[in-house]
N, CA, C and O atoms as a Maestro MAE file, in Angstrom:
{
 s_m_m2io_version
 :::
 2.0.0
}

f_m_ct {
 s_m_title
 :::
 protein
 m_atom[340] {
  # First column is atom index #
  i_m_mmod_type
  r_m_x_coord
  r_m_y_coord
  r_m_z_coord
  i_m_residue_number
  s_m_chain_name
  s_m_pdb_residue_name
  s_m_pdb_atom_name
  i_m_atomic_number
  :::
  1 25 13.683 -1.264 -8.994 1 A "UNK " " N  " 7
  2 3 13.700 -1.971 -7.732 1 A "UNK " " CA " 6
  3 2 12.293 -2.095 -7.160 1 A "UNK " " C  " 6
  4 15 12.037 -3.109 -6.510 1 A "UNK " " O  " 8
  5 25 11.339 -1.150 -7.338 2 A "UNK " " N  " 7
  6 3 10.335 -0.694 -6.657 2 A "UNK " " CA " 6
  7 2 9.147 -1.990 -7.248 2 A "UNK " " C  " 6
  8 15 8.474 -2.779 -6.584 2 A "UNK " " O  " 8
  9 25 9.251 -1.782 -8.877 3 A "UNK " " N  " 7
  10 3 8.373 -2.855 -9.417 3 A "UNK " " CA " 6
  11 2 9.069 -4.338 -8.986 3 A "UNK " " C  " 6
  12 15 8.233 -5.109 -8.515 3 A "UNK " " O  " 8
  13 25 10.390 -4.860 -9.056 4 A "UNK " " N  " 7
  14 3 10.735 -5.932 -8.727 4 A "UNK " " CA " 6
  15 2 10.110 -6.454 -7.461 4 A "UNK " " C  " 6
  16 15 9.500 -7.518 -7.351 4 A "UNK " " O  " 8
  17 25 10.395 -5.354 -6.297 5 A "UNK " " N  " 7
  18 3 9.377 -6.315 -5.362 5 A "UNK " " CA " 6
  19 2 8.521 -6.098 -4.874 5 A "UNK " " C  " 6
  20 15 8.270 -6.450 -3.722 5 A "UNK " " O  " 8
  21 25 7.496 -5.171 -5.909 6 A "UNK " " N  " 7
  22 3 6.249 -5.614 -5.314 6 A "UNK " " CA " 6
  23 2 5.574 -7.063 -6.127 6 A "UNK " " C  " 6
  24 15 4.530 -7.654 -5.851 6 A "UNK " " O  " 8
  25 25 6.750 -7.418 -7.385 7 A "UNK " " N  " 7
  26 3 5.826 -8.910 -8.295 7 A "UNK " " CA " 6
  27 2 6.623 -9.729 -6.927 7 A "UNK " " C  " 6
  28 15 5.954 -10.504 -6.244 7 A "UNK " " O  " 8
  29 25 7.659 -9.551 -6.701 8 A "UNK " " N  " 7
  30 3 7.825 -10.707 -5.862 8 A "UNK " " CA " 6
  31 2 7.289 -10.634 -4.245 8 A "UNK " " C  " 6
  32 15 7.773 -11.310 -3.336 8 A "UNK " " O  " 8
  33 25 6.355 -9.813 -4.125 9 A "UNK " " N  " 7
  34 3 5.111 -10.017 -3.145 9 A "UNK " " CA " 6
  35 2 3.905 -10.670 -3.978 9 A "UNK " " C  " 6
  36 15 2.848 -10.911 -3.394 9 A "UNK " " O  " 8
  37 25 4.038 -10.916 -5.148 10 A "UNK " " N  " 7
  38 3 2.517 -11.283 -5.933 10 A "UNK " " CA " 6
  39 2 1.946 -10.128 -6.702 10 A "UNK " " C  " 6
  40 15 1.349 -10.509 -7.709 10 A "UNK " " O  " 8
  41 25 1.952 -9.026 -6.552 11 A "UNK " " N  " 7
  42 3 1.575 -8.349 -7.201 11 A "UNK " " CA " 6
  43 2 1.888 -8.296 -8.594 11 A "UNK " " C  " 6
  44 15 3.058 -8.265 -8.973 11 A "UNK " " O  " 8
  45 25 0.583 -8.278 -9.652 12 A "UNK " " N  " 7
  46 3 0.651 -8.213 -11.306 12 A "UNK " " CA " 6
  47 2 0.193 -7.031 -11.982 12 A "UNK " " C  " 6
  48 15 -0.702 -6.292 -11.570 12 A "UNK " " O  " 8
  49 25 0.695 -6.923 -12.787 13 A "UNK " " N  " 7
  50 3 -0.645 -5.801 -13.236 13 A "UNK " " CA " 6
  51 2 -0.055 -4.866 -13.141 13 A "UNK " " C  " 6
  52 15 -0.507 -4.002 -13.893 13 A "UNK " " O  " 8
  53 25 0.834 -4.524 -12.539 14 A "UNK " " N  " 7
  54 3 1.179 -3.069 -12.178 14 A "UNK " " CA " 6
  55 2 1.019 -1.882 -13.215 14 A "UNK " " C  " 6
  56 15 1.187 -2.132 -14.408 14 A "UNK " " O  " 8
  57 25 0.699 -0.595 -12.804 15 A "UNK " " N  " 7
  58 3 0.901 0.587 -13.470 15 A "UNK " " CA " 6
  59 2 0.484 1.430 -12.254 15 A "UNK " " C  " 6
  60 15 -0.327 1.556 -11.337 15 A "UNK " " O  " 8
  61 25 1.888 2.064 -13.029 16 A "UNK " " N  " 7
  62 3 2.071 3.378 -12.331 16 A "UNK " " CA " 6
  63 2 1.442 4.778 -12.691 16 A "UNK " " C  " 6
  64 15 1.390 5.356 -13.776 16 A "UNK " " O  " 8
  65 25 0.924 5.191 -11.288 17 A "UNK " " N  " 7
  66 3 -0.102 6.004 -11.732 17 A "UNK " " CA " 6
  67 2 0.407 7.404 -11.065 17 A "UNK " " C  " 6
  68 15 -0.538 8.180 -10.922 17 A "UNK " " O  " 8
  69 25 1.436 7.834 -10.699 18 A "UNK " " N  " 7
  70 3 2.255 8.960 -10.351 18 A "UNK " " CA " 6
  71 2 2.006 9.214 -8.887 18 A "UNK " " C  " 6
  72 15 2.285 8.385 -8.021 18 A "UNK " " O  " 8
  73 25 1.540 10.236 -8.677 19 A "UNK " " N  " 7
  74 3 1.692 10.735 -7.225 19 A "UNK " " CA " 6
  75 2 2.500 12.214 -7.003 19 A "UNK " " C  " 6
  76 15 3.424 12.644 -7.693 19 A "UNK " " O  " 8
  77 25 1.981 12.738 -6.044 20 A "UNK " " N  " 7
  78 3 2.957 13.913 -5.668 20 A "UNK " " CA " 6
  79 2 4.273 14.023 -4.607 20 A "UNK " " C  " 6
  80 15 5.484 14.114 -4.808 20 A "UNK " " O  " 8
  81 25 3.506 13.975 -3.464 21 A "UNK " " N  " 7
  82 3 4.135 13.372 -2.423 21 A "UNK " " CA " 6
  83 2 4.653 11.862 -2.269 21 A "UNK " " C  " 6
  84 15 5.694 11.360 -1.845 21 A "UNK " " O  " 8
  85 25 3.111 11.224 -2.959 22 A "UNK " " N  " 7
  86 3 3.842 9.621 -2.633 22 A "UNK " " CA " 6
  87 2 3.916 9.095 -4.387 22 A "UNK " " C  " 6
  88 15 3.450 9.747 -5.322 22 A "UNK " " O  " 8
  89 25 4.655 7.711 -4.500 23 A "UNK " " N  " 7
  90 3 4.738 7.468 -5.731 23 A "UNK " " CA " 6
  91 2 3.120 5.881 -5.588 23 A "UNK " " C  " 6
  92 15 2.810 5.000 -4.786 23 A "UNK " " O  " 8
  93 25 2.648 6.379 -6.839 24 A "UNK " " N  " 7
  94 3 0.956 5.389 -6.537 24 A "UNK " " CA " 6
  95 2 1.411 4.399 -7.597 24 A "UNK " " C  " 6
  96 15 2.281 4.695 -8.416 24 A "UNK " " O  " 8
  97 25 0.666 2.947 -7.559 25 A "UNK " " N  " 7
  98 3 1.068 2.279 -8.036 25 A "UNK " " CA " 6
  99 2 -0.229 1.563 -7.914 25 A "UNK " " C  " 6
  100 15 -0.457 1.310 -6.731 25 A "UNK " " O  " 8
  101 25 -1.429 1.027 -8.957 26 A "UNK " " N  " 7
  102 3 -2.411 0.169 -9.218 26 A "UNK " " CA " 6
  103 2 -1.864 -1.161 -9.299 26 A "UNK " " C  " 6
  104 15 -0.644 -1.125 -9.461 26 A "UNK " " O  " 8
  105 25 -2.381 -2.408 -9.238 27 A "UNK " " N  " 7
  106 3 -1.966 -3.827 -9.474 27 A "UNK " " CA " 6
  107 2 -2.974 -5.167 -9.184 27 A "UNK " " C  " 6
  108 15 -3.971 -4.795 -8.566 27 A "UNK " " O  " 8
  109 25 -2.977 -6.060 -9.356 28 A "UNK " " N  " 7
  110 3 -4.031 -7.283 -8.698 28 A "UNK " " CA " 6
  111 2 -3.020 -8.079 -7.709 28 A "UNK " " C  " 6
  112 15 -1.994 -8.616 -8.127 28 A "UNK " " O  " 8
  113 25 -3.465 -8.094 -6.220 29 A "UNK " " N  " 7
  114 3 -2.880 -9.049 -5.581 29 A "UNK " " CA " 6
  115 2 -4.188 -10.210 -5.241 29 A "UNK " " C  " 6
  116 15 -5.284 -9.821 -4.838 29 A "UNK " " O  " 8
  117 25 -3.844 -11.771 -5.491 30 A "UNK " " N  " 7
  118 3 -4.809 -12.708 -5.370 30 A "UNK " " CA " 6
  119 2 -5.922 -12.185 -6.113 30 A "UNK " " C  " 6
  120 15 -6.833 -11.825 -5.368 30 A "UNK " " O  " 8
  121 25 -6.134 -12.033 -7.281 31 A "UNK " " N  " 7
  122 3 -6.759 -10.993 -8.039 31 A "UNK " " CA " 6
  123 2 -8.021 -10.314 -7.451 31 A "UNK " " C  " 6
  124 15 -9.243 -10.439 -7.525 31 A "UNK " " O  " 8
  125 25 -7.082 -9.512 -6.813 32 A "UNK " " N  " 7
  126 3 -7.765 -8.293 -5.971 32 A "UNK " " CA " 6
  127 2 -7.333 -7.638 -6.630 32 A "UNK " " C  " 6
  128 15 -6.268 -7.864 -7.205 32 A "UNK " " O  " 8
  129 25 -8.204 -6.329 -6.802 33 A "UNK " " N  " 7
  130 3 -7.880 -4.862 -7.567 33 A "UNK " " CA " 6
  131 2 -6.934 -4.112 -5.893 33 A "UNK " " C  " 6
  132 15 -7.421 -3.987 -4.769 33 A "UNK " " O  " 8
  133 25 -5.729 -3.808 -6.295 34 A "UNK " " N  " 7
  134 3 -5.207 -3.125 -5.093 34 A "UNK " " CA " 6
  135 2 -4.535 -2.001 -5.670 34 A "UNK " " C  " 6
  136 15 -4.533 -1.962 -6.901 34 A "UNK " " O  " 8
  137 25 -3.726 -0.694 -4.788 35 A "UNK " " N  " 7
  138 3 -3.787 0.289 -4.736 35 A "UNK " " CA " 6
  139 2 -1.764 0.551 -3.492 35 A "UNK " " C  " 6
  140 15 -1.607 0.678 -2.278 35 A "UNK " " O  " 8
  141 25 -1.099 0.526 -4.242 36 A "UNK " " N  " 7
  142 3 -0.144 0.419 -3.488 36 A "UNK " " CA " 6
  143 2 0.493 2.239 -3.220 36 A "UNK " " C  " 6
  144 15 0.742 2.863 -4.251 36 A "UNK " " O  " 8
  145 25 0.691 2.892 -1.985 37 A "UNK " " N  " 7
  146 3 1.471 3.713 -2.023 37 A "UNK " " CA " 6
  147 2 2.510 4.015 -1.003 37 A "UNK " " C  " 6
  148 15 2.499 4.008 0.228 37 A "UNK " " O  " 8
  149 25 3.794 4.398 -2.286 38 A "UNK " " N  " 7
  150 3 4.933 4.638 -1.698 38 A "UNK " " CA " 6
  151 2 5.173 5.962 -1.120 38 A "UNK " " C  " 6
  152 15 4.712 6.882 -1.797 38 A "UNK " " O  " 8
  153 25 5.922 6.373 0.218 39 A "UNK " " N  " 7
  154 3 6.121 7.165 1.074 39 A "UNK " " CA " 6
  155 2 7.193 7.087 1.316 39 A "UNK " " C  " 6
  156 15 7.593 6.027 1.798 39 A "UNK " " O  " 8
  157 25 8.403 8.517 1.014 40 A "UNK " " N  " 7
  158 3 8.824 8.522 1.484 40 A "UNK " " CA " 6
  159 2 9.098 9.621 2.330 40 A "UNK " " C  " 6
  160 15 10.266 9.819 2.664 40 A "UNK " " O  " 8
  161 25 7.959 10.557 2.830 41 A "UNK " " N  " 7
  162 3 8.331 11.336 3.709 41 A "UNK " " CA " 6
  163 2 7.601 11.354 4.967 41 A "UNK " " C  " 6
  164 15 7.531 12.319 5.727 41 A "UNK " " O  " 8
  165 25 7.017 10.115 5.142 42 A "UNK " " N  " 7
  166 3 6.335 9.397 5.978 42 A "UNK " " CA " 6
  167 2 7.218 8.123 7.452 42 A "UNK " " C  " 6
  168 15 7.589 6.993 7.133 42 A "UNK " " O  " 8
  169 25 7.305 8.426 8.266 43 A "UNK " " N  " 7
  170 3 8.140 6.845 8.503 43 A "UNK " " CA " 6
  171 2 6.925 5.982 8.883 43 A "UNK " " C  " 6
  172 15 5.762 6.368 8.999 43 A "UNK " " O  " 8
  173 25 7.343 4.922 9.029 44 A "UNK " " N  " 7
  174 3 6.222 3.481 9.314 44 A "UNK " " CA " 6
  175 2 5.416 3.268 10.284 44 A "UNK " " C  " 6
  176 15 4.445 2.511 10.284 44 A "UNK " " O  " 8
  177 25 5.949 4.174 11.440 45 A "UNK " " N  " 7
  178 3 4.654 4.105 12.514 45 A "UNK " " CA " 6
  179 2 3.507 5.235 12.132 45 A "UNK " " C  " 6
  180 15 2.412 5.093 12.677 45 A "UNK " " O  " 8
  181 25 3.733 6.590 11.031 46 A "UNK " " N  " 7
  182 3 2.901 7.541 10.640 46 A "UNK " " CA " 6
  183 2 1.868 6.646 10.171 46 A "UNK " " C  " 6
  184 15 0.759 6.456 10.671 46 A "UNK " " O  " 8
  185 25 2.436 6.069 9.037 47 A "UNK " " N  " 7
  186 3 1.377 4.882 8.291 47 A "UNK " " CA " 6
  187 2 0.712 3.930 8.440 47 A "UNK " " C  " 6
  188 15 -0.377 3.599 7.969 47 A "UNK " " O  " 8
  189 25 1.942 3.096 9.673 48 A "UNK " " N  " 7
  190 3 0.855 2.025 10.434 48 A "UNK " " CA " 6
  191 2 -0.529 2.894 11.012 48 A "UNK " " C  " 6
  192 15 -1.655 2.527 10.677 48 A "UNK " " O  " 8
  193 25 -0.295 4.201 12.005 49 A "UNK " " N  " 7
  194 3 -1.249 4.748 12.586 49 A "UNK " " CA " 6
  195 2 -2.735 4.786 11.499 49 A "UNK " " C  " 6
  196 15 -3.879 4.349 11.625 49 A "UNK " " O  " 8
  197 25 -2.045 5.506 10.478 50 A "UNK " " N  " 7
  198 3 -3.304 5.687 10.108 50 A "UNK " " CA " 6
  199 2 -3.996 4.421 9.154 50 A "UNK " " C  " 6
  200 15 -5.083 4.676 8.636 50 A "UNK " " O  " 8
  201 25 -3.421 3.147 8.929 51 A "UNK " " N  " 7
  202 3 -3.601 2.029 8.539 51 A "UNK " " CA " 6
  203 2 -4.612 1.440 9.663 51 A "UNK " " C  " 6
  204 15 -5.474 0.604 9.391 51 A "UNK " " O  " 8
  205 25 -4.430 1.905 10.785 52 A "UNK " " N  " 7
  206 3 -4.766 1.289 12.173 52 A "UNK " " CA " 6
  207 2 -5.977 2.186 12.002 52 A "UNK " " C  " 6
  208 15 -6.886 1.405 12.285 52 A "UNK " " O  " 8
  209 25 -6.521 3.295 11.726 53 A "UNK " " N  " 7
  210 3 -7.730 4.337 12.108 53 A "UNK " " CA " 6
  211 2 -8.506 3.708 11.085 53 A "UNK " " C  " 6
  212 15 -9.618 3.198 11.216 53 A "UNK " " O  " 8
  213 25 -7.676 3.813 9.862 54 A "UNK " " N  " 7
  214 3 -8.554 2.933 8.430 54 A "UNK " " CA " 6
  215 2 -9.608 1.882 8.734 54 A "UNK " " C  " 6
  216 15 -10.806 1.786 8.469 54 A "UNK " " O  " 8
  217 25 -8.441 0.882 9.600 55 A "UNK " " N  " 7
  218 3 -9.233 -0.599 10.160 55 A "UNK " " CA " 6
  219 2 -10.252 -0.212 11.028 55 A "UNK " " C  " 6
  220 15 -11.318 -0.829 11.035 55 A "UNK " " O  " 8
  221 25 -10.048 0.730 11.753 56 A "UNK " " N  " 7
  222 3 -11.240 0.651 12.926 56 A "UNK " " CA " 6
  223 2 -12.764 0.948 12.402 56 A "UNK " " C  " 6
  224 15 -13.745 0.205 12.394 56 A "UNK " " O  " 8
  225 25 -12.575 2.593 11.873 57 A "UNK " " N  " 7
  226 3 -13.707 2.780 10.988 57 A "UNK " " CA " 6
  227 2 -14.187 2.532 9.704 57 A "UNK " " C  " 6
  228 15 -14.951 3.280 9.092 57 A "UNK " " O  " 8
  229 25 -13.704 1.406 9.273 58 A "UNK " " N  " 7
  230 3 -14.042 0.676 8.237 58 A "UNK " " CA " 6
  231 2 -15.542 -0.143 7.800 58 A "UNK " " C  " 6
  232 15 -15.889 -0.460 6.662 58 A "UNK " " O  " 8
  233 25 -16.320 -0.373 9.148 59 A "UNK " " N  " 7
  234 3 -17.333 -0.736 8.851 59 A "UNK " " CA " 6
  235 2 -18.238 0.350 9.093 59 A "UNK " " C  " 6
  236 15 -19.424 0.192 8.801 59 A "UNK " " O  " 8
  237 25 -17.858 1.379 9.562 60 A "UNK " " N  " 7
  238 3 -19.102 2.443 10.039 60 A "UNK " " CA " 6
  239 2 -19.122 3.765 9.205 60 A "UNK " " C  " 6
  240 15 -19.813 4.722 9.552 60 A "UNK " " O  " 8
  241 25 -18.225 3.777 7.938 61 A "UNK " " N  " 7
  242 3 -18.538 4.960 6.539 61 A "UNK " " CA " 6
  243 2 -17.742 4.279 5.561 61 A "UNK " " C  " 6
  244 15 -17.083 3.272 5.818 61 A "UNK " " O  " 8
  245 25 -17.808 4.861 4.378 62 A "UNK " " N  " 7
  246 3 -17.276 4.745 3.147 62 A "UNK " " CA " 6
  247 2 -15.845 5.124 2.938 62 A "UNK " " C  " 6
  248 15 -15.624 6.263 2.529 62 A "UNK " " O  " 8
  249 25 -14.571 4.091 3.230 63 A "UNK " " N  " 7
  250 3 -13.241 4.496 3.150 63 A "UNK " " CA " 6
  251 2 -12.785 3.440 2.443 63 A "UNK " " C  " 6
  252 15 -13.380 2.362 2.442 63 A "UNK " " O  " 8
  253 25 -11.532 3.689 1.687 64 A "UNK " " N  " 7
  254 3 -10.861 2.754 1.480 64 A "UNK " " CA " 6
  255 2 -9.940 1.683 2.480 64 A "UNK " " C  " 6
  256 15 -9.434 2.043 3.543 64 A "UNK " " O  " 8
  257 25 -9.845 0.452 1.975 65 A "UNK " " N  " 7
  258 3 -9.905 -0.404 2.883 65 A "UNK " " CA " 6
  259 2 -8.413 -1.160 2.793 65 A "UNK " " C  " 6
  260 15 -8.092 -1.772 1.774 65 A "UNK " " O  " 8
  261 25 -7.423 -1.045 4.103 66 A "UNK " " N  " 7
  262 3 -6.484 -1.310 3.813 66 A "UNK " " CA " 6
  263 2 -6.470 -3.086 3.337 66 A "UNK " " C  " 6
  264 15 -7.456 -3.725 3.704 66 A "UNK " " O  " 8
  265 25 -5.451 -3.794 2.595 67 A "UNK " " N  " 7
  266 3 -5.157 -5.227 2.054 67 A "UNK " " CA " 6
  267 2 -3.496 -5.497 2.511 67 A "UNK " " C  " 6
  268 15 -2.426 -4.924 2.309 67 A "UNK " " O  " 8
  269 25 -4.066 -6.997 3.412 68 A "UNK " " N  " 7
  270 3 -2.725 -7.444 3.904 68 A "UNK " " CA " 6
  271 2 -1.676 -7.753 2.424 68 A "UNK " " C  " 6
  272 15 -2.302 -8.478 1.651 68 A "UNK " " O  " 8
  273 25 -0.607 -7.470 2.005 69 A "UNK " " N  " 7
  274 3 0.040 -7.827 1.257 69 A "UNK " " CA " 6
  275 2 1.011 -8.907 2.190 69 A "UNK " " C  " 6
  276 15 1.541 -8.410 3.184 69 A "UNK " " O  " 8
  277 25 1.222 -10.136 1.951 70 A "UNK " " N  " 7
  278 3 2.739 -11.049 2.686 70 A "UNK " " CA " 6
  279 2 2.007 -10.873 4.443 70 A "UNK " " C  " 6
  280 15 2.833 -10.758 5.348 70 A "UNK " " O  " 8
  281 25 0.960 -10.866 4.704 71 A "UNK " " N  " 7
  282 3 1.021 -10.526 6.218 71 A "UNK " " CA " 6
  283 2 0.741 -9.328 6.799 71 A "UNK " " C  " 6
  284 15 0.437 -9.260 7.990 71 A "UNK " " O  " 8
  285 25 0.812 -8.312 6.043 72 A "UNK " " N  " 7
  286 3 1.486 -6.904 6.562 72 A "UNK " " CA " 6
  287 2 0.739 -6.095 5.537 72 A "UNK " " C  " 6
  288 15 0.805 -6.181 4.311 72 A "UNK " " O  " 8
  289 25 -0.204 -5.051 6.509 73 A "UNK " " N  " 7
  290 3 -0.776 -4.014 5.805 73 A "UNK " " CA " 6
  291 2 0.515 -2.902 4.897 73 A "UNK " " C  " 6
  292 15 0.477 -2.409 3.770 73 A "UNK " " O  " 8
  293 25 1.285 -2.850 5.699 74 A "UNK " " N  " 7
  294 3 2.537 -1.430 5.714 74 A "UNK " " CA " 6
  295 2 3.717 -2.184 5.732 74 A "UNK " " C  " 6
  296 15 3.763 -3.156 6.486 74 A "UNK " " O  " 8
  297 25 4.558 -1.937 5.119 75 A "UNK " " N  " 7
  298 3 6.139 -2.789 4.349 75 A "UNK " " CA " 6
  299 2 6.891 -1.803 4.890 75 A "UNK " " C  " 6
  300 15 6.253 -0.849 5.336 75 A "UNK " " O  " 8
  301 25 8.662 -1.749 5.018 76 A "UNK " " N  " 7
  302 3 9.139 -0.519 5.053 76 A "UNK " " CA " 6
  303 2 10.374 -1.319 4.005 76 A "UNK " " C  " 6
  304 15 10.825 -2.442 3.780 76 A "UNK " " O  " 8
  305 25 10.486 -0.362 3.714 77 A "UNK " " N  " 7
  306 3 11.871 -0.624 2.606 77 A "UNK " " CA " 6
  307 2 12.741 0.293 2.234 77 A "UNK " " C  " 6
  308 15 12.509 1.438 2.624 77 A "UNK " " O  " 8
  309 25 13.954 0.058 1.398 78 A "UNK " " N  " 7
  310 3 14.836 0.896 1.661 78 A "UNK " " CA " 6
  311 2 14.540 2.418 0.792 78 A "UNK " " C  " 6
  312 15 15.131 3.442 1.136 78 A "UNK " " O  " 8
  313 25 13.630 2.405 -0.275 79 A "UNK " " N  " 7
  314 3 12.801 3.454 -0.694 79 A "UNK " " CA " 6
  315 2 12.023 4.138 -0.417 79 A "UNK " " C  " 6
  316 15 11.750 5.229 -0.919 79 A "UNK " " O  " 8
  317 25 11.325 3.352 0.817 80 A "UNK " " N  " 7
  318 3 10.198 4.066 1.222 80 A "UNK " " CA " 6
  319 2 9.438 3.031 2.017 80 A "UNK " " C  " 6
  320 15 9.695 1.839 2.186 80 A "UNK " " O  " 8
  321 25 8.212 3.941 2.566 81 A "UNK " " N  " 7
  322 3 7.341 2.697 3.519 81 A "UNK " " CA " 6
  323 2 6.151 2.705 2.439 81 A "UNK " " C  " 6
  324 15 5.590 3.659 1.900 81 A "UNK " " O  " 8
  325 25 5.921 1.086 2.283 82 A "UNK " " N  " 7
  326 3 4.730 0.664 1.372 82 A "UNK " " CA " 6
  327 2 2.893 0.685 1.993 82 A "UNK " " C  " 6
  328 15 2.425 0.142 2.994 82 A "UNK " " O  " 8
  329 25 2.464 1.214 1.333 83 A "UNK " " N  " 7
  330 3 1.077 0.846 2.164 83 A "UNK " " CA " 6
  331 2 0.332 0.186 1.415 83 A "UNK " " C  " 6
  332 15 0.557 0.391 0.222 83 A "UNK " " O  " 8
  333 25 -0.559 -0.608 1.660 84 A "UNK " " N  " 7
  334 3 -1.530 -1.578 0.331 84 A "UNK " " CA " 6
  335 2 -2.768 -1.188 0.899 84 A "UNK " " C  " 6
  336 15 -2.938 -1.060 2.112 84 A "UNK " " O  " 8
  337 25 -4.095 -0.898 -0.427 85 A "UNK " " N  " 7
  338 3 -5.447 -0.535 -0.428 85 A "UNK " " CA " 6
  339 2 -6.193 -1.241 -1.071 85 A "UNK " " C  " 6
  340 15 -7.396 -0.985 -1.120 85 A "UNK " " O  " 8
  :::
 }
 m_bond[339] {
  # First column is bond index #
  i_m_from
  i_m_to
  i_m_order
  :::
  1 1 2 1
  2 2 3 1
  3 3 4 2
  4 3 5 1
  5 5 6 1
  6 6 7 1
  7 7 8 2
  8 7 9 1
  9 9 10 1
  10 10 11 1
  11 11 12 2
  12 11 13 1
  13 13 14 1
  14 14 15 1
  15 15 16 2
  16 15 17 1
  17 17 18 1
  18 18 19 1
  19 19 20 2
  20 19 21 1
  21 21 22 1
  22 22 23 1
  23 23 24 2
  24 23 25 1
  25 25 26 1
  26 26 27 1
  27 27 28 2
  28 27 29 1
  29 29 30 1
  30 30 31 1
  31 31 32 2
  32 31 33 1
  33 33 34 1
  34 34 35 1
  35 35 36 2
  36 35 37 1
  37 37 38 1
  38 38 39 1
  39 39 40 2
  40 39 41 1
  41 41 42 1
  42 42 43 1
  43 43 44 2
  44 43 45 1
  45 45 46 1
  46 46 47 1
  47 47 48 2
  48 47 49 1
  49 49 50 1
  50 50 51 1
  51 51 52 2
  52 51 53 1
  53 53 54 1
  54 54 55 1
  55 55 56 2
  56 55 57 1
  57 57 58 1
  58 58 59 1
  59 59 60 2
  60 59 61 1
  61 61 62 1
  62 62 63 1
  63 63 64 2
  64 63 65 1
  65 65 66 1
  66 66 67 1
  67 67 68 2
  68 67 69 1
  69 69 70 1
  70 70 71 1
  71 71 72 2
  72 71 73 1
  73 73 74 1
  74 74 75 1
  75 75 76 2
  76 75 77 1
  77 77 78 1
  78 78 79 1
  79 79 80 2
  80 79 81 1
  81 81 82 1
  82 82 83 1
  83 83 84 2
  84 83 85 1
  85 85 86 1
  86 86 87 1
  87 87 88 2
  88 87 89 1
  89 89 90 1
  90 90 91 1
  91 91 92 2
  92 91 93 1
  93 93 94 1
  94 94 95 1
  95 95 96 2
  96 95 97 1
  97 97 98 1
  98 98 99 1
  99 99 100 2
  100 99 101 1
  101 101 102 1
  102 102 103 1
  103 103 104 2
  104 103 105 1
  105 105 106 1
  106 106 107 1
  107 107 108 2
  108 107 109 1
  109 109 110 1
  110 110 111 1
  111 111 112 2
  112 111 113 1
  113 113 114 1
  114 114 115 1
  115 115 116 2
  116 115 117 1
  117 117 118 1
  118 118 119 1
  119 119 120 2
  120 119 121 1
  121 121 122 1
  122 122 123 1
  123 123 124 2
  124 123 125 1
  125 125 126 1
  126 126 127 1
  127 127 128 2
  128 127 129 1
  129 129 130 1
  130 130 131 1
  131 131 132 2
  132 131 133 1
  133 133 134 1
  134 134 135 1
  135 135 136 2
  136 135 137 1
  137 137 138 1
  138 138 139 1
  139 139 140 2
  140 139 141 1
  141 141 142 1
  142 142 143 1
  143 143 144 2
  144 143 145 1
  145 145 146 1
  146 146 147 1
  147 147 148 2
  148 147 149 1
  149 149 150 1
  150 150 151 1
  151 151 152 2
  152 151 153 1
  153 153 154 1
  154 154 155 1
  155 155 156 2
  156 155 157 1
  157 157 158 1
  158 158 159 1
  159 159 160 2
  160 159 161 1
  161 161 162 1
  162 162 163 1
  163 163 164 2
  164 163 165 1
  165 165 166 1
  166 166 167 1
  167 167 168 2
  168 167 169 1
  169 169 170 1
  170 170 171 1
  171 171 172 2
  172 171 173 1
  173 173 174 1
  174 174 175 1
  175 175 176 2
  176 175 177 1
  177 177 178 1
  178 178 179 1
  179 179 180 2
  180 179 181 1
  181 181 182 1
  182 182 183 1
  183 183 184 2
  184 183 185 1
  185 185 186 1
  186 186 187 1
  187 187 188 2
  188 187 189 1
  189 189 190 1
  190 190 191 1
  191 191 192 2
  192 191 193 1
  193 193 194 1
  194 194 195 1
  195 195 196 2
  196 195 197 1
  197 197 198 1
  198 198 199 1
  199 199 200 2
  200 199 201 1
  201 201 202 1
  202 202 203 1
  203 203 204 2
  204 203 205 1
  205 205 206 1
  206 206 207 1
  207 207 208 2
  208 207 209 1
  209 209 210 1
  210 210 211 1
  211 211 212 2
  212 211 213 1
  213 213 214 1
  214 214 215 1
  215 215 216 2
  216 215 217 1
  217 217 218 1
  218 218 219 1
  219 219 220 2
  220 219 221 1
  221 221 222 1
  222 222 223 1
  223 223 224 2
  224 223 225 1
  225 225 226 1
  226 226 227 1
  227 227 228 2
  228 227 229 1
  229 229 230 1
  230 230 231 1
  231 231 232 2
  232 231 233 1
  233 233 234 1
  234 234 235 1
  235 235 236 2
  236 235 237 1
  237 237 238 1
  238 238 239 1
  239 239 240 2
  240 239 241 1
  241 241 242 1
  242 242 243 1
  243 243 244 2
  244 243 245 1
  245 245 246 1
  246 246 247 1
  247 247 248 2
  248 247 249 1
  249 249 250 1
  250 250 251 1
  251 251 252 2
  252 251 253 1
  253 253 254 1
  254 254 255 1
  255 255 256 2
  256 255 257 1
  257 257 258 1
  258 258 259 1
  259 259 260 2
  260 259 261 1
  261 261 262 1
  262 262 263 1
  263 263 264 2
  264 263 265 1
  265 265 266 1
  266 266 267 1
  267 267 268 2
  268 267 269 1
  269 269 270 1
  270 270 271 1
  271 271 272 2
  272 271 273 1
  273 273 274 1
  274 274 275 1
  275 275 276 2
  276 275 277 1
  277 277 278 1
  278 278 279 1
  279 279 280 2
  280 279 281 1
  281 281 282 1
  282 282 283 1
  283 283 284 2
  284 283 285 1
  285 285 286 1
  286 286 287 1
  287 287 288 2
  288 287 289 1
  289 289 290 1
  290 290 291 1
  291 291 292 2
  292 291 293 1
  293 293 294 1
  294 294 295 1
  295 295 296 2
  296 295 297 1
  297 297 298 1
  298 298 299 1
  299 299 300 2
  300 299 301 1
  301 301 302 1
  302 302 303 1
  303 303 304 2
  304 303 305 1
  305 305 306 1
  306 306 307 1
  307 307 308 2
  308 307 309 1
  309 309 310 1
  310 310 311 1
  311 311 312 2
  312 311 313 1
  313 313 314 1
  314 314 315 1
  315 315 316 2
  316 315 317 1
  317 317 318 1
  318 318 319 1
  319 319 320 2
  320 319 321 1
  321 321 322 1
  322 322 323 1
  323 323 324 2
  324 323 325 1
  325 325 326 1
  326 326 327 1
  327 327 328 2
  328 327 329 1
  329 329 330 1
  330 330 331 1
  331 331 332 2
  332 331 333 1
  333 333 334 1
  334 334 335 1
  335 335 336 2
  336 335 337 1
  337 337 338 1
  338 338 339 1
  339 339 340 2
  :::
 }
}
């Protein structure tokens, strides 16, 4: 289910690259190198938050940088909440 829709957000490429807590997932969206991770012991405002701290200090040190997937940095779904990097 998990790979089905992230191709039908665009995402190619996929491989899965494990995770502990979250399940990680590499891929090209608009062939961008991106970085997808699944949460599920997270809910969606945890992730938006820190999606939101990401954006702010993004130009002033070295972080990874969240990528709108469909609109939307952070997805929620019935597996889990998605985040894109």
């Amino acid at each position: 289910m998990t790979e089905t829709l992230l191709k039908e957000k665009g995402i190619k490429e996929l491989k899965k690259l494990g995770g502990f807590h979250n399940v990680i997932y590499e891929g090209l969206y608009e062939d961008t190198p991106i970085i997808i991770r699944i949460s599920t012991r997270r809910t969606l405002g945890e992730i938006e938050e820190e999606v939101r701290i990401l954006n702010t200090v993004r130009d002033d040190v070295h972080t990874i940088r969240p990528i709108k997937v469909g609109g939307a940095f952070v997805r929620e779904h019935e597996d889990g909440v998605y985040a894109f990097f």
